[in-house]
DONUFI-917965 format. One line per field, with one value per atom (N, C-alpha, C): residue number from 1; residue in one letter; atom name; y, x, z. Coordinates in nm, 3 decimals, always signed. Layout:
BEGIN
nr: NUM	...
rest: a	...
atom: CA	...
py: Y	...
px: X	...
pz: Z	...
//
This chain:
BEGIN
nr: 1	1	1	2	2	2	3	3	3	4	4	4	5	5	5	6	6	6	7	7	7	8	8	8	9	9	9	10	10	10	11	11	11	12	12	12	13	13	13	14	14	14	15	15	15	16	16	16	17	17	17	18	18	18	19	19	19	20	20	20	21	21	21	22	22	22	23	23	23	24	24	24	25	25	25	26	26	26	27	27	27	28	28	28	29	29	29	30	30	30	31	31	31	32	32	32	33	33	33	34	34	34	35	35	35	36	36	36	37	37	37	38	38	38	39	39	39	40	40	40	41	41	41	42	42	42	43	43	43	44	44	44	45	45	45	46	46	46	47	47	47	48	48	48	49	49	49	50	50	50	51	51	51	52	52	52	53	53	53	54	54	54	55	55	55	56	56	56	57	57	57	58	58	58	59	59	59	60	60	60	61	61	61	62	62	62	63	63	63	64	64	64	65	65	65	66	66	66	67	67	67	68	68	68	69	69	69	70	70	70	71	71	71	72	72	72	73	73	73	74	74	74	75	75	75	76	76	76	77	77	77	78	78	78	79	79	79	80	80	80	81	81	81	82	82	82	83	83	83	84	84	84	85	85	85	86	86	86	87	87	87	88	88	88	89	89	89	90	90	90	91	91	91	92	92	92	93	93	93	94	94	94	95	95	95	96	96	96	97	97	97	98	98	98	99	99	99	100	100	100	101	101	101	102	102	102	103	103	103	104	104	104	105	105	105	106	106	106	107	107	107	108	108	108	109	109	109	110	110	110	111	111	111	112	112	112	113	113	113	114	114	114	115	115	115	116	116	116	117	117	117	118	118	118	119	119	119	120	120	120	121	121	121	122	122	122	123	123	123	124	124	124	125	125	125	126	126	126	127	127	127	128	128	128	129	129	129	130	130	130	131	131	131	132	132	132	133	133	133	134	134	134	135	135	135	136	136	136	137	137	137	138	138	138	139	139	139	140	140	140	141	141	141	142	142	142	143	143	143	144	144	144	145	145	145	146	146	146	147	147	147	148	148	148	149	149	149	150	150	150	151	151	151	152	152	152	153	153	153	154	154	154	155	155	155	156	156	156	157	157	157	158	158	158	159	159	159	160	160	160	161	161	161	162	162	162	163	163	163	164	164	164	165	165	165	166	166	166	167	167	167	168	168	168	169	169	169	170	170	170
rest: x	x	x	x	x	x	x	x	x	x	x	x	x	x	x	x	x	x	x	x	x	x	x	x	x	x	x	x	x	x	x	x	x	x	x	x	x	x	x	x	x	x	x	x	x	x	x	x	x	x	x	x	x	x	x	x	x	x	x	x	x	x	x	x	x	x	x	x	x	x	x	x	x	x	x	x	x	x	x	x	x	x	x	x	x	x	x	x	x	x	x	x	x	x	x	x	x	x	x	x	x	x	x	x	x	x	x	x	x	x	x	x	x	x	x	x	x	x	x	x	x	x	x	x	x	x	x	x	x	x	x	x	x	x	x	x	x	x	x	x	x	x	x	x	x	x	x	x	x	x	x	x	x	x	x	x	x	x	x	x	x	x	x	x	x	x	x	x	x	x	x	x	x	x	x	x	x	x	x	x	x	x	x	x	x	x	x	x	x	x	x	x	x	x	x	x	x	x	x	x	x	x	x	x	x	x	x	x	x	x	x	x	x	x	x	x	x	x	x	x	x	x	x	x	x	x	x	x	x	x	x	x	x	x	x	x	x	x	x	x	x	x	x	x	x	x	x	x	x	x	x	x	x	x	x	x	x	x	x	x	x	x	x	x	x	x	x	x	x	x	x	x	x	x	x	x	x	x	x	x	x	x	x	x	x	x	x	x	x	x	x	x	x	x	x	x	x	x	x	x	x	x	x	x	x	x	x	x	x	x	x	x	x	x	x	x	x	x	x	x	x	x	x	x	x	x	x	x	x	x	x	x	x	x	x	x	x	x	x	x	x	x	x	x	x	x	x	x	x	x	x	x	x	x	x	x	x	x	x	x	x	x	x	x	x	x	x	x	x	x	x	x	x	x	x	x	x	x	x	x	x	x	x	x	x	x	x	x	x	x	x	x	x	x	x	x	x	x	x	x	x	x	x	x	x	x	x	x	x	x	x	x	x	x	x	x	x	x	x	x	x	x	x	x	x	x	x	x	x	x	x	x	x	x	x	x	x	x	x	x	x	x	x	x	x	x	x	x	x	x	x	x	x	x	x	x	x	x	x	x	x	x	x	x	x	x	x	x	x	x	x	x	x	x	x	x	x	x	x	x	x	x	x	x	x	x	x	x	x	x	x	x	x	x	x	x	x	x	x	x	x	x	x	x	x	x	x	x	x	x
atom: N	CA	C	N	CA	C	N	CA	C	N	CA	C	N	CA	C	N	CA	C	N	CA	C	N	CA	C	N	CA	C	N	CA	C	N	CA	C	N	CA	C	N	CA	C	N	CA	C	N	CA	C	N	CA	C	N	CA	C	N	CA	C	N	CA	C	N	CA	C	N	CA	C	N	CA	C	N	CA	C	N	CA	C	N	CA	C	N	CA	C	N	CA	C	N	CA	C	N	CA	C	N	CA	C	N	CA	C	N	CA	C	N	CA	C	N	CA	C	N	CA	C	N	CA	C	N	CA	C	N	CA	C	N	CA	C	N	CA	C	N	CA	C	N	CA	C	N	CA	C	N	CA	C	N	CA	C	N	CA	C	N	CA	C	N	CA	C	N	CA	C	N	CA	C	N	CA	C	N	CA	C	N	CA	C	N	CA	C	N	CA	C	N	CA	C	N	CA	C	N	CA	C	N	CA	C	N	CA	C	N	CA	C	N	CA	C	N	CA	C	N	CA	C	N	CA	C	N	CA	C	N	CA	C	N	CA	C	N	CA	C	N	CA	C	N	CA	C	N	CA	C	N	CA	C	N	CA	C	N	CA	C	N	CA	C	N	CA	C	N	CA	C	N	CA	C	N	CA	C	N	CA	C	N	CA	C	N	CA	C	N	CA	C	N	CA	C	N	CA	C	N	CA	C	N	CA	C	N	CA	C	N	CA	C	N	CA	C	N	CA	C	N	CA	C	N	CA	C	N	CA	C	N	CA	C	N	CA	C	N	CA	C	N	CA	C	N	CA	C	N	CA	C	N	CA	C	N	CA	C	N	CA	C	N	CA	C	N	CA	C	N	CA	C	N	CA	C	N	CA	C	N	CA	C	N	CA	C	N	CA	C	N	CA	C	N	CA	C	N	CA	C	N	CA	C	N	CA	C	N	CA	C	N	CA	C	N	CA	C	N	CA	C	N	CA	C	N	CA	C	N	CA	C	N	CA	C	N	CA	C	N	CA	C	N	CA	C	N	CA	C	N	CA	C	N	CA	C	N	CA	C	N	CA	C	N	CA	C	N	CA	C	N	CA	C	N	CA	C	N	CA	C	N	CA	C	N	CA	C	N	CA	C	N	CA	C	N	CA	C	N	CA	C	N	CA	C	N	CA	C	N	CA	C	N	CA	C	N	CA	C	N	CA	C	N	CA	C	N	CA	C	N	CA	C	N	CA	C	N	CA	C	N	CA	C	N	CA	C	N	CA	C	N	CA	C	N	CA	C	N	CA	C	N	CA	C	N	CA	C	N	CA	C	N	CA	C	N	CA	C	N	CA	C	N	CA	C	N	CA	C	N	CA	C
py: -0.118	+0.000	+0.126	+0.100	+0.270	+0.270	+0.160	+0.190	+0.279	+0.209	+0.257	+0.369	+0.448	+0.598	+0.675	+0.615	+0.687	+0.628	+0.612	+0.594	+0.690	+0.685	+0.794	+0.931	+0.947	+1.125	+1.132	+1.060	+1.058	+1.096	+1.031	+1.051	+1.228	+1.310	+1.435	+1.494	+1.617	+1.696	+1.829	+1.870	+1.972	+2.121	+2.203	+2.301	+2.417	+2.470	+2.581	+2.742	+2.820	+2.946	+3.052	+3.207	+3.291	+3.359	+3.302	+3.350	+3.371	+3.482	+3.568	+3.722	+3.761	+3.913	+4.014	+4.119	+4.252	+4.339	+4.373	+4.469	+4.591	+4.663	+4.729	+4.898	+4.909	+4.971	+5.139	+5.162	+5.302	+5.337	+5.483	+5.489	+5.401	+5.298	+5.177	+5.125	+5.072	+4.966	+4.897	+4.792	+4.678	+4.626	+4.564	+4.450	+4.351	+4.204	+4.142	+4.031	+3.921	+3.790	+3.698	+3.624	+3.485	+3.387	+3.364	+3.268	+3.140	+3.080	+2.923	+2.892	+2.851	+2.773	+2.605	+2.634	+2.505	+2.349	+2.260	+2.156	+2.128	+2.175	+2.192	+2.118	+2.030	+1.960	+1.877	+1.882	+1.825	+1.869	+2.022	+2.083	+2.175	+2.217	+2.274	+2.424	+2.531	+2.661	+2.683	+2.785	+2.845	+2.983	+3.101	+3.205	+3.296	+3.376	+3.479	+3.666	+3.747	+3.890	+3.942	+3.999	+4.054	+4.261	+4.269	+4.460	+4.480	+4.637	+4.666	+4.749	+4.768	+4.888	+4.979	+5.067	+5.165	+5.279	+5.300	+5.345	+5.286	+5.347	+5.321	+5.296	+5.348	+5.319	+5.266	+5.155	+5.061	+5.091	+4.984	+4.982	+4.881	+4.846	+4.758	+4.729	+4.556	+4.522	+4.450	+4.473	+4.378	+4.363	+4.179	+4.165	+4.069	+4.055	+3.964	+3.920	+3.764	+3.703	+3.612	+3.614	+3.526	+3.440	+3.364	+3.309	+3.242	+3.294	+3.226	+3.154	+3.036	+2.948	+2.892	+2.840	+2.791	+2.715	+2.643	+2.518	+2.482	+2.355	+2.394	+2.259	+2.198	+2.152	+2.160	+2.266	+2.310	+2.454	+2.538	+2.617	+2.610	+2.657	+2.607	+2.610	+2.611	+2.574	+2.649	+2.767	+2.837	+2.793	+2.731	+2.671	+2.753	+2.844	+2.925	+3.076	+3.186	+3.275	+3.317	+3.409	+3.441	+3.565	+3.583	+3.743	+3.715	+3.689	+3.640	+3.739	+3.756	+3.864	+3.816	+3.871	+3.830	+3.738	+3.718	+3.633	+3.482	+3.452	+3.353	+3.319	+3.410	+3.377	+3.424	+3.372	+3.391	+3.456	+3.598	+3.706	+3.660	+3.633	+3.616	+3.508	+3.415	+3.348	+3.376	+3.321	+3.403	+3.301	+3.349	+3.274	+3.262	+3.124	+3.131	+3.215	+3.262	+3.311	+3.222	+3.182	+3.110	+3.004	+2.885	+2.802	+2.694	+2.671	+2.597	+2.683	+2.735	+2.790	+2.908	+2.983	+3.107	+3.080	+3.062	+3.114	+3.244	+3.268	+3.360	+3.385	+3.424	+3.435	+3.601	+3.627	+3.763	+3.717	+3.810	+3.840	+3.992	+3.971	+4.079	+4.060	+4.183	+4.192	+4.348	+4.320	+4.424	+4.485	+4.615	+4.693	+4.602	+4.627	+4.550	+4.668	+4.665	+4.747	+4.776	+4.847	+4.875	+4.724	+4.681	+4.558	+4.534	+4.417	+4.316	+4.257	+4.197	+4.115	+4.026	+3.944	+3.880	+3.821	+3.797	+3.747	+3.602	+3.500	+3.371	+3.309	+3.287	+3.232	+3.079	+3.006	+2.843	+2.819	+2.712	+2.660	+2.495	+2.478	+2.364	+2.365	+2.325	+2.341	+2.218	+2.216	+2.117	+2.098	+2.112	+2.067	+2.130	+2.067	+2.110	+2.228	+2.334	+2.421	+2.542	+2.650	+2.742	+2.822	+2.915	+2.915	+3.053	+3.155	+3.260	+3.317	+3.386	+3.414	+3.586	+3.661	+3.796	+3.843	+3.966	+3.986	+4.125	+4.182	+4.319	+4.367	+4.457	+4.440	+4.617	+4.628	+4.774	+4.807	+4.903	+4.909	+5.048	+5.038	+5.163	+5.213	+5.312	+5.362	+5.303	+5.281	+5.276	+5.387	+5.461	+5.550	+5.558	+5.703	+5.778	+5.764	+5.716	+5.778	+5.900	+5.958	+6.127	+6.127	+6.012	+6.050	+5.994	+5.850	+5.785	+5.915	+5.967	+6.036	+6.154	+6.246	+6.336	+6.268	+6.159	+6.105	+6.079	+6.016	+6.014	+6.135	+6.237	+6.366	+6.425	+6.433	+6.463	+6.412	+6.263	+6.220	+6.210	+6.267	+6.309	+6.416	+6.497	+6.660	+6.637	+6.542	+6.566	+6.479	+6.380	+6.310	+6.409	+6.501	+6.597	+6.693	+6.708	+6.787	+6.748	+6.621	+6.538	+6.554	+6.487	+6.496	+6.607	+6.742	+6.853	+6.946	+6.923	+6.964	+6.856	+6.722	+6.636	+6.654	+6.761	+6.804	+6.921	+7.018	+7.108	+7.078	+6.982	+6.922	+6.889	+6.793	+6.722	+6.837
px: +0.082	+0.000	+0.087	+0.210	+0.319	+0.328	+0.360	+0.430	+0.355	+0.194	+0.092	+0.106	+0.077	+0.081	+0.215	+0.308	+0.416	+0.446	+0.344	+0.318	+0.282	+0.149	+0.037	+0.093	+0.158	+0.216	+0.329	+0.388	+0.465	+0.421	+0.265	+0.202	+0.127	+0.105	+0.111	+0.126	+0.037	+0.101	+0.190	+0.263	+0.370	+0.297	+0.348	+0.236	+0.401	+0.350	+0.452	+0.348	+0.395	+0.374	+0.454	+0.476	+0.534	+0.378	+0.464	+0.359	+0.417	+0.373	+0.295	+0.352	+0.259	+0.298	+0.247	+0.303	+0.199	+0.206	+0.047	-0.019	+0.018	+0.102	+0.114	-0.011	-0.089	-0.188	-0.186	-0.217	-0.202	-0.362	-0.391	-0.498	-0.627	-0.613	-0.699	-0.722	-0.639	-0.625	-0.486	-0.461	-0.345	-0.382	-0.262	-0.311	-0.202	-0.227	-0.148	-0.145	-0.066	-0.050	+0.049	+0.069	+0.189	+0.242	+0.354	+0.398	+0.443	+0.386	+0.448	+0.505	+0.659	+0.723	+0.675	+0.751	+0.763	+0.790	+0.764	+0.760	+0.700	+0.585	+0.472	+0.380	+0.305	+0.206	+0.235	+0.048	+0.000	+0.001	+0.118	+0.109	+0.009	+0.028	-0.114	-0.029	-0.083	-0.102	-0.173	-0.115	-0.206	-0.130	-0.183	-0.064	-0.206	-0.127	-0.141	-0.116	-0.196	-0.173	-0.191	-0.142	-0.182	-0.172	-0.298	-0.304	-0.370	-0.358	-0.386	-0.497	-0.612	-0.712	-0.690	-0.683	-0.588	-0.743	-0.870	-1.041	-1.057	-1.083	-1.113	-1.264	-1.329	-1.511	-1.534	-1.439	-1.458	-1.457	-1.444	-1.390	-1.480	-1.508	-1.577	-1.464	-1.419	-1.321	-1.369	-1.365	-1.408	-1.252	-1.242	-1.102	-1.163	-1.098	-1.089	-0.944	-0.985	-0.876	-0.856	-0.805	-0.862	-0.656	-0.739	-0.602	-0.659	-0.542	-0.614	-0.464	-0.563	-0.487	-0.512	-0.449	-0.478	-0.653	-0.619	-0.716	-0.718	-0.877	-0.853	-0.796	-0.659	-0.566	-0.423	-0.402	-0.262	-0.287	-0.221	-0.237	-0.238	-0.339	-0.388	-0.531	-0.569	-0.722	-0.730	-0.784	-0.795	-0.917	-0.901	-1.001	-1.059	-1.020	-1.093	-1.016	-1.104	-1.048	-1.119	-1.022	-1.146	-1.029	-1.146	-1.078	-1.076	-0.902	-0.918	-0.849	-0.866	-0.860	-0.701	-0.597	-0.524	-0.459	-0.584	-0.623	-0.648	-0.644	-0.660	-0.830	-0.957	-1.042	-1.087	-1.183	-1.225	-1.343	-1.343	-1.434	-1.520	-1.455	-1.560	-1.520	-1.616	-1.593	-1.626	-1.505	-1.486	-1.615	-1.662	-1.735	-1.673	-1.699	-1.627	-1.726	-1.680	-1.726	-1.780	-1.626	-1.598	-1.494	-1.481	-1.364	-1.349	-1.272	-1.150	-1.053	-1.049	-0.962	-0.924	-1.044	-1.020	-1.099	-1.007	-1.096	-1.099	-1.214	-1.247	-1.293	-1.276	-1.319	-1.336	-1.422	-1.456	-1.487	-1.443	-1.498	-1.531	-1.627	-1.624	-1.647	-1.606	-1.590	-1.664	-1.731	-1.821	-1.800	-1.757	-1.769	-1.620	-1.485	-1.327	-1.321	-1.304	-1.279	-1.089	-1.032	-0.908	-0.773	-0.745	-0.665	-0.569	-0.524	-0.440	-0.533	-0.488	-0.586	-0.536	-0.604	-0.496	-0.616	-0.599	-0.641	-0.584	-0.658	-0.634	-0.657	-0.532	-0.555	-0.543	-0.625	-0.603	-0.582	-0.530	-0.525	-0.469	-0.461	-0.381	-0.301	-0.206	-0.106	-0.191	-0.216	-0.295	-0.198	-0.069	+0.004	+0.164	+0.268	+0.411	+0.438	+0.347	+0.403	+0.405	+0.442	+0.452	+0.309	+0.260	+0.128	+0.124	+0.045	+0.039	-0.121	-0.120	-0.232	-0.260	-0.337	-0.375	-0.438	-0.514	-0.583	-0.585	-0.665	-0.724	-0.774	-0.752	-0.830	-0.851	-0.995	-1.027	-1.084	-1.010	-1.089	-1.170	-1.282	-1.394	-1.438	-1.379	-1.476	-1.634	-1.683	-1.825	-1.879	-1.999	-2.058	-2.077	-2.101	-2.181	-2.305	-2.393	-2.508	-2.522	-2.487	-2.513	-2.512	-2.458	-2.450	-2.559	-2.590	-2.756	-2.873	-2.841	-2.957	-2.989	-2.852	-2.881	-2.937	-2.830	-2.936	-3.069	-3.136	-3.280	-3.361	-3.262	-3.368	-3.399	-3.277	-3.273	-3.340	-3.372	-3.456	-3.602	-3.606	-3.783	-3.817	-3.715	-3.711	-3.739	-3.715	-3.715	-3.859	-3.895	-4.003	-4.124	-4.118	-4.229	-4.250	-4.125	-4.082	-4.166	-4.166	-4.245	-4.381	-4.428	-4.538	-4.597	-4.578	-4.617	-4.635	-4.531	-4.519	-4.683	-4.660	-4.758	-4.888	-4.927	-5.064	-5.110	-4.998	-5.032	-5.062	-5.024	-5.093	-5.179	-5.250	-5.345	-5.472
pz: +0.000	+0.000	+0.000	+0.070	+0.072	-0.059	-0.138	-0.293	-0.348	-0.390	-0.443	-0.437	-0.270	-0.236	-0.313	-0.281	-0.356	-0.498	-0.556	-0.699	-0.726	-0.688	-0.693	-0.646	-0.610	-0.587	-0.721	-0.761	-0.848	-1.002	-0.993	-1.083	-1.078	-1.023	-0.969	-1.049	-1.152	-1.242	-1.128	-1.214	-1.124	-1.142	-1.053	-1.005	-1.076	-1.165	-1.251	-1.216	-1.225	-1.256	-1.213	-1.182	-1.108	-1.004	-0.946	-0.821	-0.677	-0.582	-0.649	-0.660	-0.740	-0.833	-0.774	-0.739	-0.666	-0.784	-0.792	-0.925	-0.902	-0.982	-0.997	-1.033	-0.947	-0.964	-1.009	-1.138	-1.146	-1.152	-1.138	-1.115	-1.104	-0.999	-0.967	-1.073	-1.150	-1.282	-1.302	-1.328	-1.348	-1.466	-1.512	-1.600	-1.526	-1.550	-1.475	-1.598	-1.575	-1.600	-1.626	-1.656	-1.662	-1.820	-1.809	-1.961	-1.914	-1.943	-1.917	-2.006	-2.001	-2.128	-2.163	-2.230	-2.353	-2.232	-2.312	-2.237	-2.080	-2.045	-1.945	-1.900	-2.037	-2.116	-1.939	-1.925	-1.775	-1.662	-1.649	-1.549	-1.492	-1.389	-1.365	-1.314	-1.284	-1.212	-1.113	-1.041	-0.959	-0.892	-0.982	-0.990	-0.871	-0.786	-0.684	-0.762	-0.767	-0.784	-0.672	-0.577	-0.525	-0.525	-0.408	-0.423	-0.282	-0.257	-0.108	-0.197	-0.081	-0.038	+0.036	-0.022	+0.133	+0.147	+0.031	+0.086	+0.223	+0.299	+0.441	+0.429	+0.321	+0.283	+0.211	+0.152	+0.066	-0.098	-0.178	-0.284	-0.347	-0.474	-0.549	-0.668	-0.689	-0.779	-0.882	-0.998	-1.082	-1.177	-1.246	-1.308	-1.456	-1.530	-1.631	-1.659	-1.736	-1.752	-1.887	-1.946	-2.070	-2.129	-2.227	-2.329	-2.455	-2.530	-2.637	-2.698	-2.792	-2.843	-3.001	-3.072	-3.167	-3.169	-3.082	-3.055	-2.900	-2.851	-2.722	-2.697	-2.811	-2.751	-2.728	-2.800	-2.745	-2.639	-2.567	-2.498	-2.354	-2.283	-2.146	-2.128	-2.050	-1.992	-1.836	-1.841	-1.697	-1.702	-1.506	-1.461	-1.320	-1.289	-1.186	-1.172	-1.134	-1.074	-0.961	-0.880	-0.750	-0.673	-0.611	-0.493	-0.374	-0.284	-0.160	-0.069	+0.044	+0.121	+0.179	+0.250	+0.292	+0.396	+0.448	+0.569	+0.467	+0.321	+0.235	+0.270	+0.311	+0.310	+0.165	+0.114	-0.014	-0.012	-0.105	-0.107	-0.195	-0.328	-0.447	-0.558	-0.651	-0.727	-0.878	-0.971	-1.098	-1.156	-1.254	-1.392	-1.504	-1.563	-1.685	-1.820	-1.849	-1.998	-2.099	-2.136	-2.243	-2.261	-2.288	-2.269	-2.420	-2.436	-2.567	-2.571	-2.712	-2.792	-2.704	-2.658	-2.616	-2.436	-2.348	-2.240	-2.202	-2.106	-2.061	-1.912	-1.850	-1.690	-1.619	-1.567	-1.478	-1.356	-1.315	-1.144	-1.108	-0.986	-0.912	-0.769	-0.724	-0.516	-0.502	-0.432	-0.400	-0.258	-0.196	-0.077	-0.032	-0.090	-0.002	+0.047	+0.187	+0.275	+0.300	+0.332	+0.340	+0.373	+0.311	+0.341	+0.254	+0.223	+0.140	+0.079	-0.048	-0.122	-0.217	-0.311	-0.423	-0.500	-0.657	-0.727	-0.674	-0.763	-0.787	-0.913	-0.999	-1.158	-1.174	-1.138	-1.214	-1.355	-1.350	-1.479	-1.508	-1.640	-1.685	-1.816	-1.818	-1.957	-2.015	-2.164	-2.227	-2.302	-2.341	-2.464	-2.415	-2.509	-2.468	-2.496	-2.563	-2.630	-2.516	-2.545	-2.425	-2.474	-2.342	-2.312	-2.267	-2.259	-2.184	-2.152	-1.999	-2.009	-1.973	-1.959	-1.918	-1.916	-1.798	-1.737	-1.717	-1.708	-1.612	-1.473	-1.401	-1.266	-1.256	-1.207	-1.190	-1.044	-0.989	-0.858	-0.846	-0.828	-0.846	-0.657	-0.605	-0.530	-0.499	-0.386	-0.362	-0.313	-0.386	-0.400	-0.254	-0.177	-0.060	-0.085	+0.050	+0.037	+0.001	+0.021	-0.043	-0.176	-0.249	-0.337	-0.440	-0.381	-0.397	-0.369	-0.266	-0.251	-0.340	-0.396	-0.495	-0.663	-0.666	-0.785	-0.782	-0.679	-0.663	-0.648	-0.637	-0.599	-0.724	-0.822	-0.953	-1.036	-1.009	-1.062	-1.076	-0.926	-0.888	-0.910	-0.964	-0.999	-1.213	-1.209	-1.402	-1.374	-1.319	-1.333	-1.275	-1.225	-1.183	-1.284	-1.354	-1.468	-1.605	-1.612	-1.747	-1.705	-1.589	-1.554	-1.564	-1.500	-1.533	-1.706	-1.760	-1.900	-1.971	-1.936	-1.991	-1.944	-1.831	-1.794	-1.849	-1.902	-1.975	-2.089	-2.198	-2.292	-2.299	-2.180	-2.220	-2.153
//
């Protein structure tokens, strides 16, 4: 039964990428991502970006990630992304788009309050050839109430506006 086990780990695809990377954030936007060389075929990824919140009232992140390839058998195959806080608890889970030739994956994190943070890029090398993938990340301010509330007022100010113009017509 030991053999088996140390068969079975042997058999193990190998975990390649550069990880991890701190995003370089210029006006709350990055682009980030990774190249896997040549001879890979079976390995897997699992690359780290990380970025701080330094909004003390929170922030809203949304990222994309994509690769494209000839076909969806040479290249790689990204199999998850997600937004984890620095504590490695997990904020949010990516969706895939689109997957073969071309994947695709988004996420978003809604109200990150001032911290550490990091993307999370899965994947798999599907062929020997070398592979690359890349991504975007935008971090947007979360609006003030004050600032919900002037839009709604403005808006009850043009809708009294129609209404009225439309009584003088009729």
């Amino acid at each position: 039964m030991a053999g088996a086990s140390l068969a079975s780990t042997a058999v193990q695809a190998q975990v390649i990428g550069d990880s991890p990377q701190a995003l370089d954030l210029v006006d709350n936007s990055a682009f980030f991502g990774d190249s896997l060389g040549e001879g890979n075929s079976g390995a897997t990824f699992a690359d780290r970006f990380t970025f701080t919140v330094d909004d003390a009232l929170g922030v809203n992140v949304d990222a994309i990630v994509g690769s494209v390839s000839r076909s969806a058998d040479v290249g790689l195959d990204i199999t998850g992304l997600w937004i984890y806080n620095g504590n490695d608890t997990l904020i949010s889970t990516g969706t895939s788009l689109q997957t073969g030739a071309v994947d695709v994956w988004t996420v978003a994190g809604d109200n990150l309050v001032a911290g550490d943070y990091y993307l999370r890029v899965d994947g798999n090398v599907v062929s020997g050839e070398g592979a690359s993938f890349g991504g975007a990340v935008m971090l947007a301010p979360v609006p003030e109430p004050e600032t919900y509330g002037m839009m709604l007022g403005g808006l009850g100010v043009l809708g009294f506006l129609a209404r009225r113009r439309q009584s003088r017509r009729g």
